[in-house]
N, CA, C and O atoms as a Tinker XYZ file with bonds, in Angstrom:
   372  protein
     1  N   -144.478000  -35.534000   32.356000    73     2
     2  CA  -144.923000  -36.054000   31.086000    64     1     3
     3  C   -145.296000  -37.531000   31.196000    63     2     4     5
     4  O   -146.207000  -38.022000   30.529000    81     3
     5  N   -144.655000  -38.122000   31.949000    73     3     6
     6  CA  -144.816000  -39.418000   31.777000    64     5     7
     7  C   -145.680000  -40.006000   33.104000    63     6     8     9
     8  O   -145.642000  -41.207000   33.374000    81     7
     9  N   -146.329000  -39.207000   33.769000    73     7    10
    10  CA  -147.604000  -39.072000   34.643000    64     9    11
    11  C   -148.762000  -38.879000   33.579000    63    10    12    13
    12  O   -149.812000  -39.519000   33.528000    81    11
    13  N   -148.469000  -38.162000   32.990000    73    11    14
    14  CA  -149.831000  -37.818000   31.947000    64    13    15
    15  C   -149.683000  -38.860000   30.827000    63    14    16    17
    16  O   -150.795000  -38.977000   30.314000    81    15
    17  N   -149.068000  -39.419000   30.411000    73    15    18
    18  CA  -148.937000  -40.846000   29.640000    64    17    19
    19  C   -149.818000  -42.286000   30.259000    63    18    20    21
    20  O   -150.481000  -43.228000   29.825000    81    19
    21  N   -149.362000  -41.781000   31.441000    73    19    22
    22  CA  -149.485000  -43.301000   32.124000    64    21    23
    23  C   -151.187000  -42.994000   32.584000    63    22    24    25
    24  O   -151.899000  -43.998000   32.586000    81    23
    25  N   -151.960000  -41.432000   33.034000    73    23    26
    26  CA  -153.264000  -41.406000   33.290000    64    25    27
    27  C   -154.003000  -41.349000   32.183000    63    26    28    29
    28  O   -155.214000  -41.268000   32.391000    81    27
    29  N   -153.585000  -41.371000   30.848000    73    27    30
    30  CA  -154.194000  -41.575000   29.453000    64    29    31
    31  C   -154.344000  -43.211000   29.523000    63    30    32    33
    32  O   -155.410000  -43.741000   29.213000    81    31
    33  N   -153.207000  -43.972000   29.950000    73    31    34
    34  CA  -153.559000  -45.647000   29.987000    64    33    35
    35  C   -154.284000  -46.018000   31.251000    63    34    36    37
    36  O   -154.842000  -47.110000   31.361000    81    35
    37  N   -154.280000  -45.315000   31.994000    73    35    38
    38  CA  -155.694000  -45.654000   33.031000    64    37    39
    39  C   -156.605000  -45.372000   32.979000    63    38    40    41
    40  O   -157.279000  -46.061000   33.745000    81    39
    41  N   -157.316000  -44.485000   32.341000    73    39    42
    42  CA  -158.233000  -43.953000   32.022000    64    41    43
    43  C   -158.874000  -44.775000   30.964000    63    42    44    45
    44  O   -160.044000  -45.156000   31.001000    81    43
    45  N   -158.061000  -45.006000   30.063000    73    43    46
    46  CA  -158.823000  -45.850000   28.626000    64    45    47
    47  C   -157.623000  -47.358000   28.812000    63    46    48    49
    48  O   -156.504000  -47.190000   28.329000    81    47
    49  N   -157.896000  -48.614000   29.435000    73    47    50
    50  CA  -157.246000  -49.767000   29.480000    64    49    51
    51  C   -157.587000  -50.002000   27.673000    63    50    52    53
    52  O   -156.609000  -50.088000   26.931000    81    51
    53  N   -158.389000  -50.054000   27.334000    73    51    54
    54  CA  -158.883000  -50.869000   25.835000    64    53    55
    55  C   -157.754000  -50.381000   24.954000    63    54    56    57
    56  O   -157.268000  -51.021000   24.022000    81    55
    57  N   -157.348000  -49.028000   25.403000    73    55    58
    58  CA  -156.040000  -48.461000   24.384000    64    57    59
    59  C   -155.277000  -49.112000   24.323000    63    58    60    61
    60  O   -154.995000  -49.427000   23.167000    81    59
    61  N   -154.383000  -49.791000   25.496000    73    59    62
    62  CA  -153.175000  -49.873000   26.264000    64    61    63
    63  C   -153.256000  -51.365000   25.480000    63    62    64    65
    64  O   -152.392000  -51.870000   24.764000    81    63
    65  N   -154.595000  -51.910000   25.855000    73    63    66
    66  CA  -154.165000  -53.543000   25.063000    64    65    67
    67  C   -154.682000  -53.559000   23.372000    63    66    68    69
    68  O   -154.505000  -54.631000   22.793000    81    67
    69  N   -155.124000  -52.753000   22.806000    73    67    70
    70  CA  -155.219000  -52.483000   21.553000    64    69    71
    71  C   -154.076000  -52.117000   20.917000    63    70    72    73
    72  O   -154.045000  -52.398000   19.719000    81    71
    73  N   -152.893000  -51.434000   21.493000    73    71    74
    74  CA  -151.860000  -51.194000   21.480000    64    73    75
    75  C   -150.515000  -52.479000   21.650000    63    74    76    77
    76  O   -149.446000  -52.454000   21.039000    81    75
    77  N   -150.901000  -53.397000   22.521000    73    75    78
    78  CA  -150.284000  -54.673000   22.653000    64    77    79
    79  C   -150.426000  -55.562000   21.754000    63    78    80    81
    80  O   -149.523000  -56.369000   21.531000    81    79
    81  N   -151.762000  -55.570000   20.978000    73    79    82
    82  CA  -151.799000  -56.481000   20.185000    64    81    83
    83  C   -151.934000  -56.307000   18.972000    63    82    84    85
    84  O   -152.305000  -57.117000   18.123000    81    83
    85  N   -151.419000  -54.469000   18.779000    73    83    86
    86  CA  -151.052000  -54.482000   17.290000    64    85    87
    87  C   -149.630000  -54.584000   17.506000    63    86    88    89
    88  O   -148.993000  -54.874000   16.494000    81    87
    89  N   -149.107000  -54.455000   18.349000    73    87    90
    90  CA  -147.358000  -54.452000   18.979000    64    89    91
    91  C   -147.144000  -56.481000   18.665000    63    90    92    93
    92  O   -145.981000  -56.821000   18.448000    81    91
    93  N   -147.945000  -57.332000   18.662000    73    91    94
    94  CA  -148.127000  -58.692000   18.142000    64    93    95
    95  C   -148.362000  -59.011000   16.815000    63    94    96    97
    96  O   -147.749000  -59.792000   16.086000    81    95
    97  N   -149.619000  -58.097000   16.524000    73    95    98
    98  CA  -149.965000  -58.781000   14.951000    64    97    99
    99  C   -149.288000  -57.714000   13.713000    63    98   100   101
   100  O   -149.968000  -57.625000   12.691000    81    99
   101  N   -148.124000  -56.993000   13.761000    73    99   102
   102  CA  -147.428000  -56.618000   12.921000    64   101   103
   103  C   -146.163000  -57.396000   12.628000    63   102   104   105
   104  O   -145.772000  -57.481000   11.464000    81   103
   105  N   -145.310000  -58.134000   13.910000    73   103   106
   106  CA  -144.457000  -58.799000   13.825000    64   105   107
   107  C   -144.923000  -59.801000   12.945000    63   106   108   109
   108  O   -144.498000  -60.090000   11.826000    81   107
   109  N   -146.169000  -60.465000   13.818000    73   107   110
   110  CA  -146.885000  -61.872000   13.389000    64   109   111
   111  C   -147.165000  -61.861000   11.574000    63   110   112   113
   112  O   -147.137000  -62.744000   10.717000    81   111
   113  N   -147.414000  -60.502000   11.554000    73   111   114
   114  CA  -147.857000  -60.405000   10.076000    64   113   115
   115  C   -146.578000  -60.558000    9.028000    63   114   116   117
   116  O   -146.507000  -61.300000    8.049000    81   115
   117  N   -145.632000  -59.666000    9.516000    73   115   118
   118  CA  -144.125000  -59.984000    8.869000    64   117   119
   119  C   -143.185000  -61.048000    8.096000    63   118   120   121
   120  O   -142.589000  -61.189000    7.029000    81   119
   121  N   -143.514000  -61.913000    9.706000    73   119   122
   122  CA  -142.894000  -62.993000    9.564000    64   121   123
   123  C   -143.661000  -63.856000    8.750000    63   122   124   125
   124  O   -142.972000  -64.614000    8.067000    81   123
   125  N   -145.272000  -63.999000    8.580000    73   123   126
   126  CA  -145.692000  -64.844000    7.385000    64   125   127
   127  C   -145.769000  -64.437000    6.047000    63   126   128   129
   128  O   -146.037000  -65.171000    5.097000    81   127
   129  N   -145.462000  -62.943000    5.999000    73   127   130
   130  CA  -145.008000  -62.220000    4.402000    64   129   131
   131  C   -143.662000  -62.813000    3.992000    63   130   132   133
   132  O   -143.411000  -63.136000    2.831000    81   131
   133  N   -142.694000  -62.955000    5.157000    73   131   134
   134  CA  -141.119000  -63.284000    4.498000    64   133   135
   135  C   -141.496000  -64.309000    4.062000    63   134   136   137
   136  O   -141.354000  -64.441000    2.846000    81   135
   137  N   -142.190000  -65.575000    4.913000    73   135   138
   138  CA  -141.997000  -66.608000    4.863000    64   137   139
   139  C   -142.203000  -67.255000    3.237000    63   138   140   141
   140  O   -141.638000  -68.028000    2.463000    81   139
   141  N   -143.516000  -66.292000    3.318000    73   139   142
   142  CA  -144.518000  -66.948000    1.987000    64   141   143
   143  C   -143.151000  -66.369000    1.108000    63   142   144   145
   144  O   -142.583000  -67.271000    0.492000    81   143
   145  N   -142.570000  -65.073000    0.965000    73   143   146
   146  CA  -142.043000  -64.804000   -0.124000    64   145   147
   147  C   -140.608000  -65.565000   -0.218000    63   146   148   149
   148  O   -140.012000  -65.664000   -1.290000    81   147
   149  N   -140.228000  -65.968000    0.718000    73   147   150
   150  CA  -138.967000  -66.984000    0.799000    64   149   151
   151  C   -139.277000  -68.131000   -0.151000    63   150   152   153
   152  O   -138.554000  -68.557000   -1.052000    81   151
   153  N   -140.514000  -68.562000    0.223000    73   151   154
   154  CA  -141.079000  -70.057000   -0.957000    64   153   155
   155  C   -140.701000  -69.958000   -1.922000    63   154   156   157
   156  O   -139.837000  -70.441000   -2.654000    81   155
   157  N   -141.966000  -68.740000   -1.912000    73   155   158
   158  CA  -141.986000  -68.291000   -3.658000    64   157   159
   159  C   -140.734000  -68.069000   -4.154000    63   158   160   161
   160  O   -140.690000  -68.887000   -5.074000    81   159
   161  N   -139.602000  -67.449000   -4.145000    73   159   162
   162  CA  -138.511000  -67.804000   -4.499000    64   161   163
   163  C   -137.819000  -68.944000   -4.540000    63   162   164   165
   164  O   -137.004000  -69.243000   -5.412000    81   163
   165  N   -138.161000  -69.661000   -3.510000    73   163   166
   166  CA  -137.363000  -71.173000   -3.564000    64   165   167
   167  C   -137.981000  -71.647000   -5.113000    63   166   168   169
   168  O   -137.343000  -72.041000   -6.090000    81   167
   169  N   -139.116000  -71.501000   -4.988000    73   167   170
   170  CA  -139.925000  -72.230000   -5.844000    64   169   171
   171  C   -139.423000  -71.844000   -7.544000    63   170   172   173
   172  O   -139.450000  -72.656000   -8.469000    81   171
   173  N   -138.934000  -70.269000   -7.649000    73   171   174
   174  CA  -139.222000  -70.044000   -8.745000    64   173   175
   175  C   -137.799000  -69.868000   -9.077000    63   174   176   177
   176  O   -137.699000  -68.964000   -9.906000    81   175
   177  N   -136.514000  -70.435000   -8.721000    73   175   178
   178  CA  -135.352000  -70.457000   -8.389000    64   177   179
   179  C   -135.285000  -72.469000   -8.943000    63   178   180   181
   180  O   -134.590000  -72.891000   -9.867000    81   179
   181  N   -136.087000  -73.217000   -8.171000    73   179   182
   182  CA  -136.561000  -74.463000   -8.841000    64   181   183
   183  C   -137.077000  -74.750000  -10.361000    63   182   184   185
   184  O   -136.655000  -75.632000  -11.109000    81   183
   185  N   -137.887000  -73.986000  -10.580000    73   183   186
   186  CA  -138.345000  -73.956000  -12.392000    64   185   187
   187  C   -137.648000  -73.414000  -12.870000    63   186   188   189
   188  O   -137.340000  -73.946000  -13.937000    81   187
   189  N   -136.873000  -72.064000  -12.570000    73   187   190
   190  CA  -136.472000  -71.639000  -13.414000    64   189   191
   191  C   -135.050000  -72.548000  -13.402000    63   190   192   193
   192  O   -134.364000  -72.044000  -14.291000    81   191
   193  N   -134.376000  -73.550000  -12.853000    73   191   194
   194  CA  -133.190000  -74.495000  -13.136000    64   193   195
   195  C   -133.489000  -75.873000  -14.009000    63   194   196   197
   196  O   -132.729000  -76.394000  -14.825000    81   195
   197  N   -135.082000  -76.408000  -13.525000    73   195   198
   198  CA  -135.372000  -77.250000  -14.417000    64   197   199
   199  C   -136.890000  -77.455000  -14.382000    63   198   200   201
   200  O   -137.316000  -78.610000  -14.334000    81   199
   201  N   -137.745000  -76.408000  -14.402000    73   199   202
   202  CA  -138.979000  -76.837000  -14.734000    64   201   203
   203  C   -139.501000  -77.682000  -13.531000    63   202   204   205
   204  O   -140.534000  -78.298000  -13.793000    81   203
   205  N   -139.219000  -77.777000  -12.800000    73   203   206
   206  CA  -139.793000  -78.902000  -11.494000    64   205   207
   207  C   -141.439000  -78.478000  -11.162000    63   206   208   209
   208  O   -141.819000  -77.310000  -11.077000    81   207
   209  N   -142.116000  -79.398000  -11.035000    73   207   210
   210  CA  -143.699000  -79.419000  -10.736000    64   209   211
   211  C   -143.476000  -79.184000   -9.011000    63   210   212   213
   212  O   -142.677000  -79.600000   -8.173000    81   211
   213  N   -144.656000  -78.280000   -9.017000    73   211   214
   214  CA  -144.907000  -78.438000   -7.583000    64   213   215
   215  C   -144.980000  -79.221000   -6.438000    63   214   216   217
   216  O   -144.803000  -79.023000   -5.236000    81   215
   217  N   -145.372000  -80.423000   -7.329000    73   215   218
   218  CA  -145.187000  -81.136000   -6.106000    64   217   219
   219  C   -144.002000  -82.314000   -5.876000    63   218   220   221
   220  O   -144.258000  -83.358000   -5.276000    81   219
   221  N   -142.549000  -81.983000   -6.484000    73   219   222
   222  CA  -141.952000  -82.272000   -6.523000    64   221   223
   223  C   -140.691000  -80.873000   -5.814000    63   222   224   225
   224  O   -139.461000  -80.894000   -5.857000    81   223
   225  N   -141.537000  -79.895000   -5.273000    73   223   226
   226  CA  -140.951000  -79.056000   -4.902000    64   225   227
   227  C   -140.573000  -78.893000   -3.298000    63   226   228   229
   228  O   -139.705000  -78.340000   -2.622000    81   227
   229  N   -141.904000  -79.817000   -3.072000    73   227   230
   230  CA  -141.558000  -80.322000   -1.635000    64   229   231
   231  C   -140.410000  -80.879000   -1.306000    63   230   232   233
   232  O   -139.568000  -80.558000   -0.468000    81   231
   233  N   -140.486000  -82.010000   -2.281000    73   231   234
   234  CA  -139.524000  -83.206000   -2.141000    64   233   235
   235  C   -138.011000  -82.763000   -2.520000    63   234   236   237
   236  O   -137.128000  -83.615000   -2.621000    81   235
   237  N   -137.829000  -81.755000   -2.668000    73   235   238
   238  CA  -136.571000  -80.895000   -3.540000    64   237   239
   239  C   -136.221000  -80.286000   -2.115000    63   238   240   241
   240  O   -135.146000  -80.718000   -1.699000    81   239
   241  N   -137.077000  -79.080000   -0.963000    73   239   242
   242  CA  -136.482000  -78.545000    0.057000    64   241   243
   243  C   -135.817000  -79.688000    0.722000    63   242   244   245
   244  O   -136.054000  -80.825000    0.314000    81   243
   245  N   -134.787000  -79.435000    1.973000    73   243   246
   246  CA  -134.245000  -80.316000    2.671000    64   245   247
   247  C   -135.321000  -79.619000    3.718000    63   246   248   249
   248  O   -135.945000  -78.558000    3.756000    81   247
   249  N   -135.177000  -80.941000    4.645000    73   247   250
   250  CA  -135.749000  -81.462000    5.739000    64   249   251
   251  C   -135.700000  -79.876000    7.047000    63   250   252   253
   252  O   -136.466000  -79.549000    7.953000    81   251
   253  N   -134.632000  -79.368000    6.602000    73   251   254
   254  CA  -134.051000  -78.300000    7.768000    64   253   255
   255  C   -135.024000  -77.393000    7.068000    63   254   256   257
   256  O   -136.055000  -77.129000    7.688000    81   255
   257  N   -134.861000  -76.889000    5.906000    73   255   258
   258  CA  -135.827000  -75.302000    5.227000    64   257   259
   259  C   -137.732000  -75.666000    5.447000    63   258   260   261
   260  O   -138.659000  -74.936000    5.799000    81   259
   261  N   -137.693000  -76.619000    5.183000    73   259   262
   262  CA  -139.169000  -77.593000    6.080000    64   261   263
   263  C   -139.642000  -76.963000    7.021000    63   262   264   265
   264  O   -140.492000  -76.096000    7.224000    81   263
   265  N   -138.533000  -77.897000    7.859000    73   263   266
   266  CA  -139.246000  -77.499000    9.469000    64   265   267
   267  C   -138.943000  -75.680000    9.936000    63   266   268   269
   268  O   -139.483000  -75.049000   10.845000    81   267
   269  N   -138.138000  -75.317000    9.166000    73   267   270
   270  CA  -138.009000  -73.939000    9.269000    64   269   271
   271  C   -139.140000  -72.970000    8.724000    63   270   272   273
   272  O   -139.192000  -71.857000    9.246000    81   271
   273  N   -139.768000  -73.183000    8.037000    73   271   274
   274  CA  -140.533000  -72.767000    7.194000    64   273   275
   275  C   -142.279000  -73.064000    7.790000    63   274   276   277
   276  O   -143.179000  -72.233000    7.664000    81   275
   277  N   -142.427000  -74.330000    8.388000    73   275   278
   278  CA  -143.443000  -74.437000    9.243000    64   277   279
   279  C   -142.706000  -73.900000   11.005000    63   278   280   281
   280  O   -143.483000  -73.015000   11.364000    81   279
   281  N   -142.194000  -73.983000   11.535000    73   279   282
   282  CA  -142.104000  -72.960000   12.569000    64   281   283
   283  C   -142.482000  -71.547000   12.755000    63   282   284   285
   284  O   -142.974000  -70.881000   13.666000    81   283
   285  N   -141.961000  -71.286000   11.246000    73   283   286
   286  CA  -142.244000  -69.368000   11.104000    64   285   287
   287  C   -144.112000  -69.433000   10.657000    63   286   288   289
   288  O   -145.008000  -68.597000   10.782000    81   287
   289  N   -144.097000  -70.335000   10.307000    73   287   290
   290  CA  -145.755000  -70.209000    9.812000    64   289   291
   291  C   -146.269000  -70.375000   10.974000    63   290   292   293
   292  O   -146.836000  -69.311000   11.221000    81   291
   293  N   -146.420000  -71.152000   11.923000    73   291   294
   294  CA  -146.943000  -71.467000   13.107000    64   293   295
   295  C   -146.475000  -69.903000   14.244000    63   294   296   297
   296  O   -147.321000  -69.281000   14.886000    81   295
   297  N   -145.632000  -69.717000   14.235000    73   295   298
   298  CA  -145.108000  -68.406000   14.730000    64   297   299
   299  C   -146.094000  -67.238000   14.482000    63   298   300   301
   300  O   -146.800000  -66.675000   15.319000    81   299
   301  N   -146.001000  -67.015000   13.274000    73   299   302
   302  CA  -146.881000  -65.789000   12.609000    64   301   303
   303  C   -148.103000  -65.785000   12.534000    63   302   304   305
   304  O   -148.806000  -64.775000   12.526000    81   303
   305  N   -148.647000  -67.444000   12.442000    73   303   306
   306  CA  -150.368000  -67.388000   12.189000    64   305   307
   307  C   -150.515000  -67.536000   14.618000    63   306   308   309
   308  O   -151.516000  -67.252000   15.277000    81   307
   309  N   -149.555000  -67.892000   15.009000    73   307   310
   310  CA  -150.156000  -67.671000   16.849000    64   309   311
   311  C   -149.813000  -66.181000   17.279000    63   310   312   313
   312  O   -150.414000  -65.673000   18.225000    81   311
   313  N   -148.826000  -65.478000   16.564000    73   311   314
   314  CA  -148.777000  -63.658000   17.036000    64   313   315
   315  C   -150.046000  -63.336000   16.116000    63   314   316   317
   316  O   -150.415000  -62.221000   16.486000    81   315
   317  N   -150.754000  -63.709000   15.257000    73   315   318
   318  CA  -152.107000  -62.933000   14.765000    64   317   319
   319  C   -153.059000  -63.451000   15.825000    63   318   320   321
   320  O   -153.765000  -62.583000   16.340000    81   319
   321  N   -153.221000  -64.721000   16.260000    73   319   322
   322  CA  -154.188000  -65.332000   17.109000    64   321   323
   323  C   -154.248000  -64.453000   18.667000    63   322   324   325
   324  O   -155.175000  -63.987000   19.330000    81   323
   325  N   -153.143000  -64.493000   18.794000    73   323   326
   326  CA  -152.943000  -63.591000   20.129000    64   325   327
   327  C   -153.868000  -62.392000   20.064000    63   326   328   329
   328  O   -154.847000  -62.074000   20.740000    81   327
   329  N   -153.014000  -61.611000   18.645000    73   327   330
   330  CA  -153.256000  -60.427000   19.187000    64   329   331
   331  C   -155.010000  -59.606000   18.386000    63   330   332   333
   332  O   -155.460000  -58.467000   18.263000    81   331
   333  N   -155.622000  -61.498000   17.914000    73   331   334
   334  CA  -157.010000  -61.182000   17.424000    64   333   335
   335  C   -157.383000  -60.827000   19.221000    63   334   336   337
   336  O   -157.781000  -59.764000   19.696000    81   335
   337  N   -157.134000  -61.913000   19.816000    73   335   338
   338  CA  -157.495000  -62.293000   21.093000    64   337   339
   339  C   -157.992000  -61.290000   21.668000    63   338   340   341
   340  O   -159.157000  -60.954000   21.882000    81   339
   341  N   -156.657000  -60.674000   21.987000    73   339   342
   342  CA  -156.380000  -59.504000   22.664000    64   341   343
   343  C   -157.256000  -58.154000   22.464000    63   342   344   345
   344  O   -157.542000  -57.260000   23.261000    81   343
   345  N   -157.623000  -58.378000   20.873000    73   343   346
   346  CA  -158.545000  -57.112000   20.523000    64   345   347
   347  C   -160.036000  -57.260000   20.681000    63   346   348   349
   348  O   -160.908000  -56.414000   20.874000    81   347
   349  N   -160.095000  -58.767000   20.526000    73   347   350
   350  CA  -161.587000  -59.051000   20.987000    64   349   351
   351  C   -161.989000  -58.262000   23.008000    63   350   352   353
   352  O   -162.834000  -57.657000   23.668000    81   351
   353  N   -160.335000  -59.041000   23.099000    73   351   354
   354  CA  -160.906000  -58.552000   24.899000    64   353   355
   355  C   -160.828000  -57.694000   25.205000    63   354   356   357
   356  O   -161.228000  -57.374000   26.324000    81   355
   357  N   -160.111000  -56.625000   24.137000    73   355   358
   358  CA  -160.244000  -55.118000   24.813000    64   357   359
   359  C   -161.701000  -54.523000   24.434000    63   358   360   361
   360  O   -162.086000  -53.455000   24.909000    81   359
   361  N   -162.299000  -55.116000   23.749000    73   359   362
   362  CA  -163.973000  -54.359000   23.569000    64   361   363
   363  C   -164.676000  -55.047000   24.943000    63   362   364   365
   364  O   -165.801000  -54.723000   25.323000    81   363
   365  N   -164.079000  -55.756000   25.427000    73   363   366
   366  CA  -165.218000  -56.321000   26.777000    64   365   367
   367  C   -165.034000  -55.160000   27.480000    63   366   368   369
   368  O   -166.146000  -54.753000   27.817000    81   367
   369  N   -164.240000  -54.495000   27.831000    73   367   370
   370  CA  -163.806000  -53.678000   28.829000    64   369   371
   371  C   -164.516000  -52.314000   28.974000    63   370   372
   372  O   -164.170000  -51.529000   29.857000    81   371
């Protein structure tokens, strides 16, 4: 069985990495859904205690939920970049 698995991925490579880089851009996609919806709660967890303007909402996270919050964004928008990458290069093939 797993002879005939493996001559289905030699036969067609474009599968095998079309397959890698949706195995990338589902995580990638994930992690910028939590992220965004983590905000949005911070945010609406903020008005709803005192009405706070947006852009005083910045200035309200601490420094740690920040840089946490741009890591996962940078995280999630380079597993989509990858695995655009990856799908572009499996049509060269």
């Amino acid at each position: 069985m797993s002879l005939q698995l493996f001559s289905l991925f030699a036969a067609h490579p474009a599968k095998l990495i079309n397959l890698l880089a949706l195995l990338f851009a589902c995580p990638g996609g994930w992690v910028l859904h939590a992220t965004r919806r983590r905000e949005q709660r911070a945010r609406a967890c903020l008005e709803a205690r005192g009405g706070e303007s947006n852009e005083r909402f910045e200035a309200l996270l601490d420094l740690a939920t920040q840089r946490m919050n741009r890591f996962f964004y940078r995280f999630g928008f380079a597993c989509l970049g990858v695995a655009l990458l990856m799908s572009w290069f499996s049509t060269k093939l």
